[in-house]
mmCIF file of the C-alpha atoms, coordinates in Angstrom:
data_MODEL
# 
_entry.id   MODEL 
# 
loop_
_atom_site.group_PDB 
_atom_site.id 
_atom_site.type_symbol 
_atom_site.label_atom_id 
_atom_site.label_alt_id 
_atom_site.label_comp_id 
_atom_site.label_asym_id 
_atom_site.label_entity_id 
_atom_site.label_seq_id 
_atom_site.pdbx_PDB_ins_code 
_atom_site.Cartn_x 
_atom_site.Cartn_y 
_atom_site.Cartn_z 
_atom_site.occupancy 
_atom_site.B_iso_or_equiv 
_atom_site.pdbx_formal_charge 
_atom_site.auth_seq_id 
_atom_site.auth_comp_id 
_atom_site.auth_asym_id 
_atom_site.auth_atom_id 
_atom_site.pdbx_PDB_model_num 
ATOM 1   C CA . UNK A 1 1   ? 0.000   0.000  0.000  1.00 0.00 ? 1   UNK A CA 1 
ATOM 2   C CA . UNK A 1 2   ? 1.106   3.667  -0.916 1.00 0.00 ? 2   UNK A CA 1 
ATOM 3   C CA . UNK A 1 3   ? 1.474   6.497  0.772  1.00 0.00 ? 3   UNK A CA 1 
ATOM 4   C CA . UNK A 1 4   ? -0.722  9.409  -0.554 1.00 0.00 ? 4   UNK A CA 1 
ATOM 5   C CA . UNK A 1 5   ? 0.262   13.069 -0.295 1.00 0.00 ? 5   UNK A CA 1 
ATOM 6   C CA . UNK A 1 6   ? -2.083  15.939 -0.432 1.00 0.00 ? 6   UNK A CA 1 
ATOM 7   C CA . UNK A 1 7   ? -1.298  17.914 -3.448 1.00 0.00 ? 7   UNK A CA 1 
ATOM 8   C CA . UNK A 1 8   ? -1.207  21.943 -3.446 1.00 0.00 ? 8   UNK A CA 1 
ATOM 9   C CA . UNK A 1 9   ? -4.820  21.765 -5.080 1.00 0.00 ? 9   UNK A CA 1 
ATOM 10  C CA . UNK A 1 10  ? -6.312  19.118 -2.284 1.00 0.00 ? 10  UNK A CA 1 
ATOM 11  C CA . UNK A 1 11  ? -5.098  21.838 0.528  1.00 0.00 ? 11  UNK A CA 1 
ATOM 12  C CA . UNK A 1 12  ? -7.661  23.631 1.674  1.00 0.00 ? 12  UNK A CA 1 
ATOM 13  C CA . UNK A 1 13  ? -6.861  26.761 3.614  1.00 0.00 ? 13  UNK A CA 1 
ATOM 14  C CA . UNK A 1 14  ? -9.255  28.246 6.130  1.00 0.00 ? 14  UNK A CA 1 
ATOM 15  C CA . UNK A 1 15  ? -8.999  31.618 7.851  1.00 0.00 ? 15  UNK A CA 1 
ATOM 16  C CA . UNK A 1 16  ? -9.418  31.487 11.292 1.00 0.00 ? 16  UNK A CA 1 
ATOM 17  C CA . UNK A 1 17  ? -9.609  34.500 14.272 1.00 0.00 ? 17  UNK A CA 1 
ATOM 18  C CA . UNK A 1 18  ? -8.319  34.538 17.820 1.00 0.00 ? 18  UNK A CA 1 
ATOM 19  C CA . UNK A 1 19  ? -8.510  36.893 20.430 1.00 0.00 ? 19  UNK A CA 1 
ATOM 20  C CA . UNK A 1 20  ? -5.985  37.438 22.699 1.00 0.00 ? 20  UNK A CA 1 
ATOM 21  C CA . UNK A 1 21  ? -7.997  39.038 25.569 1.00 0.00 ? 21  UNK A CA 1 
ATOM 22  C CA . UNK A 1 22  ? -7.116  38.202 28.927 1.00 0.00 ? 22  UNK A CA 1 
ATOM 23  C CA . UNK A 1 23  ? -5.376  35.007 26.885 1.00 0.00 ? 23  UNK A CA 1 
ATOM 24  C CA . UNK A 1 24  ? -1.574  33.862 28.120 1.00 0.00 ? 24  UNK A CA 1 
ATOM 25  C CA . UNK A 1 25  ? 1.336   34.571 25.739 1.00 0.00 ? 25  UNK A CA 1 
ATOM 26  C CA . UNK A 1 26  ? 2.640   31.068 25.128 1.00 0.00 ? 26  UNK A CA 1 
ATOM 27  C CA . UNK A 1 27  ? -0.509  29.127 25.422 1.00 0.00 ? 27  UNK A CA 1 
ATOM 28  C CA . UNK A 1 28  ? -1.906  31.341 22.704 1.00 0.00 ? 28  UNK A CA 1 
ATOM 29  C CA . UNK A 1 29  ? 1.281   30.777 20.386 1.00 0.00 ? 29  UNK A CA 1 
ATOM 30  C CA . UNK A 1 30  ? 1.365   27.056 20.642 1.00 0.00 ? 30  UNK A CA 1 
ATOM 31  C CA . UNK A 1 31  ? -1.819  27.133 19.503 1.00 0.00 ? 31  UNK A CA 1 
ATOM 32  C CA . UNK A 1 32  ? -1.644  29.480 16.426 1.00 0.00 ? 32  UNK A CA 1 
ATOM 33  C CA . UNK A 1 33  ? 1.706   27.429 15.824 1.00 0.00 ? 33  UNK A CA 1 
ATOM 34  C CA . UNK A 1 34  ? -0.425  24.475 15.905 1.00 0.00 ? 34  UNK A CA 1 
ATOM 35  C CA . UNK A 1 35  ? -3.068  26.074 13.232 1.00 0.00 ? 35  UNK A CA 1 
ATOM 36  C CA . UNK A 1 36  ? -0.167  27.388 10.713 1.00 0.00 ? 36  UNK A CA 1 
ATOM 37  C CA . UNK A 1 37  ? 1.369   23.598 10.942 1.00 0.00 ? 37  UNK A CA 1 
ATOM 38  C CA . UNK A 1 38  ? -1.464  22.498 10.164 1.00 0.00 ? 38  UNK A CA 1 
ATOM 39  C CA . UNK A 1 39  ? -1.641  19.815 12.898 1.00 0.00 ? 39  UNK A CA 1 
ATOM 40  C CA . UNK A 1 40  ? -5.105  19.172 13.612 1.00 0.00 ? 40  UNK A CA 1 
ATOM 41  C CA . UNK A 1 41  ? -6.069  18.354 10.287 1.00 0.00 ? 41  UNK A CA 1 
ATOM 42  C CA . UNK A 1 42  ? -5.674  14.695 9.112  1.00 0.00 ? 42  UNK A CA 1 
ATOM 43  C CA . UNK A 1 43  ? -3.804  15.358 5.898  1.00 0.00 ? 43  UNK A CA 1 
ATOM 44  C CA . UNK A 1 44  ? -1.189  16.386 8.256  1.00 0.00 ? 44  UNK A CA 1 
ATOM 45  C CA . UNK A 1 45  ? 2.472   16.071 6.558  1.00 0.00 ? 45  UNK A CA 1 
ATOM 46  C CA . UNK A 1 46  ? 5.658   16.857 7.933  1.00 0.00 ? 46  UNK A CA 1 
ATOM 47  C CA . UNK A 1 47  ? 7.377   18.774 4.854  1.00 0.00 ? 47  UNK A CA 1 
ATOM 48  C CA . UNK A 1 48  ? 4.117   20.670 3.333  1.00 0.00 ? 48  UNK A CA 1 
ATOM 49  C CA . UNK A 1 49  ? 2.887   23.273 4.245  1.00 0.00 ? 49  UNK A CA 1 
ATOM 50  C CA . UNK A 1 50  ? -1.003  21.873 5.198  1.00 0.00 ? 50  UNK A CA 1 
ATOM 51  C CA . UNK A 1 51  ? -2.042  25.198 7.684  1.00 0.00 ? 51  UNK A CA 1 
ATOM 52  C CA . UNK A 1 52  ? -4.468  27.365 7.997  1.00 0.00 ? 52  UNK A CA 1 
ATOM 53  C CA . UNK A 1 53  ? -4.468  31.657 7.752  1.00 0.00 ? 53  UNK A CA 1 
ATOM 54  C CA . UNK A 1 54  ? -4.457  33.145 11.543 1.00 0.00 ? 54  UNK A CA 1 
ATOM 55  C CA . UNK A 1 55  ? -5.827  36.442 12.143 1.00 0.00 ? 55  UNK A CA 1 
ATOM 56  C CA . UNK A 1 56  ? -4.921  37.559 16.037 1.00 0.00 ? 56  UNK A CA 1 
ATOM 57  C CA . UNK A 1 57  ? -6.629  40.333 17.568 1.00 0.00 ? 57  UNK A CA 1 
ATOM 58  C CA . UNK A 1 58  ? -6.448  42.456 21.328 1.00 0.00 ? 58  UNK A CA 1 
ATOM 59  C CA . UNK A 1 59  ? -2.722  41.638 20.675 1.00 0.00 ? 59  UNK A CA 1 
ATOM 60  C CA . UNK A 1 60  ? -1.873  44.373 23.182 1.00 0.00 ? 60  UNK A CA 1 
ATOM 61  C CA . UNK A 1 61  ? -4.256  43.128 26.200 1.00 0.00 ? 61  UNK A CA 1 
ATOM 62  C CA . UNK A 1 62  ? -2.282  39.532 25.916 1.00 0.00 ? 62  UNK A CA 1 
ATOM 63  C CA . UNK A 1 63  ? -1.212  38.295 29.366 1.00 0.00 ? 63  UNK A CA 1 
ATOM 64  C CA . UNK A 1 64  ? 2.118   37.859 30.626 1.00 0.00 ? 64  UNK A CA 1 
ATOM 65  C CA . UNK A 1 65  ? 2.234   35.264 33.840 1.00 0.00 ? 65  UNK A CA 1 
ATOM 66  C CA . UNK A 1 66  ? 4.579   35.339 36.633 1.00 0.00 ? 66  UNK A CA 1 
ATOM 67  C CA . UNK A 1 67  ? 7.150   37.791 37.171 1.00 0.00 ? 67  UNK A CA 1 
ATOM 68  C CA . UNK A 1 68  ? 7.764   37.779 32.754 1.00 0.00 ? 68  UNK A CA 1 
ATOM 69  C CA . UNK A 1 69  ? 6.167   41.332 32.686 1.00 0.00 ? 69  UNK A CA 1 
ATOM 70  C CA . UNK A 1 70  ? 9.442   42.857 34.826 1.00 0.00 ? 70  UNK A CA 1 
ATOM 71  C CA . UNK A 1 71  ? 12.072  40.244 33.932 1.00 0.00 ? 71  UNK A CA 1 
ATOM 72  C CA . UNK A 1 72  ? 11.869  39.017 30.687 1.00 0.00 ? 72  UNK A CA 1 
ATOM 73  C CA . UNK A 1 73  ? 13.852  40.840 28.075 1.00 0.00 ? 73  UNK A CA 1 
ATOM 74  C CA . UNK A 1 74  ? 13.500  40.662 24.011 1.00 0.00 ? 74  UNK A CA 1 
ATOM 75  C CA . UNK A 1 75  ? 17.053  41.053 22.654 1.00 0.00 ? 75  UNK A CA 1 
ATOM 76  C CA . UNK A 1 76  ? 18.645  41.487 18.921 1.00 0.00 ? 76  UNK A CA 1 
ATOM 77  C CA . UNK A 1 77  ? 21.415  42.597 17.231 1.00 0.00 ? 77  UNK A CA 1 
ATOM 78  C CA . UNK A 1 78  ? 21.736  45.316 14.786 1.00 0.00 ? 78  UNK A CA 1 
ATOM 79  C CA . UNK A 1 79  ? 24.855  43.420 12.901 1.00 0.00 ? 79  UNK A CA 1 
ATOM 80  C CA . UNK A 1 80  ? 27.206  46.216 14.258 1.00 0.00 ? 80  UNK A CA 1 
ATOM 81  C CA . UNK A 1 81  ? 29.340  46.193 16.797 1.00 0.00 ? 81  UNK A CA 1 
ATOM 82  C CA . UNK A 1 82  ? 28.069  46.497 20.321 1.00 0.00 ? 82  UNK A CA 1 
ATOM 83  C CA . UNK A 1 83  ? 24.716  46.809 18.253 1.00 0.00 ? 83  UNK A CA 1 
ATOM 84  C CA . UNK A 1 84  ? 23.032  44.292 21.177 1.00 0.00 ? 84  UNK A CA 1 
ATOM 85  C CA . UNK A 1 85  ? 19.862  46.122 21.947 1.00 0.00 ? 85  UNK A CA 1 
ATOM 86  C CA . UNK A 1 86  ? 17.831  44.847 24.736 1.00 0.00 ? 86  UNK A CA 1 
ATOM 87  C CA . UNK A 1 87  ? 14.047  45.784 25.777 1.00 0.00 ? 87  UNK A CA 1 
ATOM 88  C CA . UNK A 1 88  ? 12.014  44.298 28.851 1.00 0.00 ? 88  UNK A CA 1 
ATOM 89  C CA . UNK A 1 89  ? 8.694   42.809 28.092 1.00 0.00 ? 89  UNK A CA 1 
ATOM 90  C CA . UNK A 1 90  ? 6.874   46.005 29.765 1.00 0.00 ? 90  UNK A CA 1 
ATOM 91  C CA . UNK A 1 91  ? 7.984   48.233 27.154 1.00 0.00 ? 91  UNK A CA 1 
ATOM 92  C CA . UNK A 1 92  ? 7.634   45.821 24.528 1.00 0.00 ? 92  UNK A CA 1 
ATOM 93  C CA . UNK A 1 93  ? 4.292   45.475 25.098 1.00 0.00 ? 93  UNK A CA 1 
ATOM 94  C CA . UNK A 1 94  ? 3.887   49.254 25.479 1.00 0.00 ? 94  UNK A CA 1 
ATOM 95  C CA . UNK A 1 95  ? 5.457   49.963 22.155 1.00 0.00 ? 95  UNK A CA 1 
ATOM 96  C CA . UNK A 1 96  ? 5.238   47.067 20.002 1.00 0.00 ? 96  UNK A CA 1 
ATOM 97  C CA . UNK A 1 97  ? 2.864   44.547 21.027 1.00 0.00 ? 97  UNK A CA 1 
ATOM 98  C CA . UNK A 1 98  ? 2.041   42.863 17.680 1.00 0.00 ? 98  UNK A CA 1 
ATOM 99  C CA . UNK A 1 99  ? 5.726   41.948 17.681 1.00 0.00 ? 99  UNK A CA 1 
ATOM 100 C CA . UNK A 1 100 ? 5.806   40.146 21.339 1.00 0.00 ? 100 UNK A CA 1 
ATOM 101 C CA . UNK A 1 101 ? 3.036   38.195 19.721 1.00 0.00 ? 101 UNK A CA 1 
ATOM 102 C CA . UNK A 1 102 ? 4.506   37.385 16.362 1.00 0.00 ? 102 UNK A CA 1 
ATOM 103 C CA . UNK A 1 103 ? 8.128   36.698 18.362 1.00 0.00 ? 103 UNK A CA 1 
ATOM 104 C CA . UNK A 1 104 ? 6.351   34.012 20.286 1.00 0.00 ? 104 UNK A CA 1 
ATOM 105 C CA . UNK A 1 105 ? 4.672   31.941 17.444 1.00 0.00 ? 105 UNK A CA 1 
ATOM 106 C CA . UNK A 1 106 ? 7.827   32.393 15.130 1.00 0.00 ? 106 UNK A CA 1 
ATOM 107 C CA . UNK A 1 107 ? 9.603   30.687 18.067 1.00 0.00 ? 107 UNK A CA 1 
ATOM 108 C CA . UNK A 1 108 ? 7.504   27.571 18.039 1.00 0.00 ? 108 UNK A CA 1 
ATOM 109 C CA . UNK A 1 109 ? 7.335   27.125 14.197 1.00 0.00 ? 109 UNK A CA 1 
ATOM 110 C CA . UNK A 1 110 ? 10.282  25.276 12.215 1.00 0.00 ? 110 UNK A CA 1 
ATOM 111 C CA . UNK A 1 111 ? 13.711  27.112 11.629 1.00 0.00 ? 111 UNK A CA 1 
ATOM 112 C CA . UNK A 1 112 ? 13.216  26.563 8.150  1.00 0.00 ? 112 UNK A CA 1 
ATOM 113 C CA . UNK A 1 113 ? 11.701  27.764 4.403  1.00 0.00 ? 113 UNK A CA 1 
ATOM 114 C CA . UNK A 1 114 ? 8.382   26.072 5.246  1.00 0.00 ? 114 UNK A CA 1 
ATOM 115 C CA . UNK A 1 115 ? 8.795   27.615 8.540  1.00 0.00 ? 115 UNK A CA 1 
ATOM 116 C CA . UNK A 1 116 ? 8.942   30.836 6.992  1.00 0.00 ? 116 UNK A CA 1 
ATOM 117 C CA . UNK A 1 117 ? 5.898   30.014 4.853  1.00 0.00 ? 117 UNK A CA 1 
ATOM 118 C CA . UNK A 1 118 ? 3.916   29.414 7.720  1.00 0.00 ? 118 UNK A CA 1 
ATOM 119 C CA . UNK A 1 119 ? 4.716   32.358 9.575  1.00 0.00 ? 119 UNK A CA 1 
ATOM 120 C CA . UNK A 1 120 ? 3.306   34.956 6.090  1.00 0.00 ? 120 UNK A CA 1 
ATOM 121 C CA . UNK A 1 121 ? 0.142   33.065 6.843  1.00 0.00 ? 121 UNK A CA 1 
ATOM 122 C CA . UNK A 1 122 ? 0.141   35.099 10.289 1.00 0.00 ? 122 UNK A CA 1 
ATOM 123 C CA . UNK A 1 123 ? -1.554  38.391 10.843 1.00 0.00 ? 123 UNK A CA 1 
ATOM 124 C CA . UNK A 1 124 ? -1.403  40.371 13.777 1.00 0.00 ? 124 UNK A CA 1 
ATOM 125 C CA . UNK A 1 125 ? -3.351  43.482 14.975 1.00 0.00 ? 125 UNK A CA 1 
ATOM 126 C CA . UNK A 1 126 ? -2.913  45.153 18.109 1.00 0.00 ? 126 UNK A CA 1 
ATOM 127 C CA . UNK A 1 127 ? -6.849  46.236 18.229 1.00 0.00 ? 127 UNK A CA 1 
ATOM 128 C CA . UNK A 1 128 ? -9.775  44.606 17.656 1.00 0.00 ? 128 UNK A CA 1 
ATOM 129 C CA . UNK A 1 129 ? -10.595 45.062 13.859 1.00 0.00 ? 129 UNK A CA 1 
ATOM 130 C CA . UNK A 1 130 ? -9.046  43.776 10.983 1.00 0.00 ? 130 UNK A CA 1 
ATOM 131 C CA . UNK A 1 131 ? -8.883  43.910 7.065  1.00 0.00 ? 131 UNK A CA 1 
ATOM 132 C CA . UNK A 1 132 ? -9.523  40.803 6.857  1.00 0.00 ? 132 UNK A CA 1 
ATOM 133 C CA . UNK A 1 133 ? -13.531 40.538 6.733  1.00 0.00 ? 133 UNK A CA 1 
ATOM 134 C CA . UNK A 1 134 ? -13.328 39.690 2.362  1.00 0.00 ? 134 UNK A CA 1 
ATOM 135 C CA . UNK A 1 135 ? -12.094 36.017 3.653  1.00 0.00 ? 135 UNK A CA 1 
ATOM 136 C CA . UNK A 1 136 ? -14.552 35.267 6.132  1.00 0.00 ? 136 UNK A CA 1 
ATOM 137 C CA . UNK A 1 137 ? -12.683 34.141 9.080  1.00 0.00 ? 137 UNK A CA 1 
ATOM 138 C CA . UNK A 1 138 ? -14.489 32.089 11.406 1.00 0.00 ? 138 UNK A CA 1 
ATOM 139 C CA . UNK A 1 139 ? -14.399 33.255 15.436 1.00 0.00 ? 139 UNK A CA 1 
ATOM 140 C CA . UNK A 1 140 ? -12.526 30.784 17.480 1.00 0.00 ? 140 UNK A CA 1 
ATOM 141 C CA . UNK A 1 141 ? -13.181 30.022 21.354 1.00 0.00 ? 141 UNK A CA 1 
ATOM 142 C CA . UNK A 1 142 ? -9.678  29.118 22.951 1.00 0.00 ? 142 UNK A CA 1 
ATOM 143 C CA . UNK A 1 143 ? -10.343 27.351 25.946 1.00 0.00 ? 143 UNK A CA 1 
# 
């Protein structure tokens, strides 16, 4: 017996919303991770790229647990010298709160081109609307 693969034309690709109200940072990521793999669906396959469009909303009211909101620090380098630049999560989430999200899921996808595939099928908003209303997302609970 063989061993089917989905083709590009048997994928289909859903749109899905979250809201990240009141939700934890890293329980929310695992599961948009999840979504982008593709995981949950039974055509499920290791080296395609079988997920599903994520919309996240309220990025900026997620929820840090723990002492994270005073001691964890996002850090990256410019490429110059001494170019380490560090900011705690407090003013991350003060300035740029779509990227704490978007840092978080990136983290749990694969370090790789279909990694990189997944995450463009990510959007982001700091608010609660979104341009994305032509593609009829459905609303999902997290639990």
């Amino acid at each position: 017996m063989n061993t089917t693969f989905p083709s590009m034309n048997e994928i289909e690709r859903n749109w899905h919303v979250l809201d990240a109200k009141d939700q934890v940072l890293g329980r929310l990521a695992s599961r948009v991770a999840m979504l982008l793999m593709g995981k949950a669906k039974a055509i499920y396959t290791p080296f395609l790229d079988t997920g599903d469009h994520v919309i996240v909303i309220n990025a900026d009211k997620i929820r840090l647990t723990g002492q994270k909101e005073s001691q964890k620090i996002y850090r990256h380098h410019t490429g110059y010298p001494g170019g380490l630049k560090e900011m705690p999560a407090a003013k991350m989430r003060a300035q740029r709160p779509v990227r704490m999200v978007e840092l978080a899921v990136q983290g749990m996808l694969p370090k790789t081109k279909l990694g990189k595939q997944m995450y463009r099928k990510l959007k982001v908003y700091a608010g609660d609307k979104h341009p994305h209303a032509a593609q009829k997302p459905v609303e999902m609970a997290l639990q």
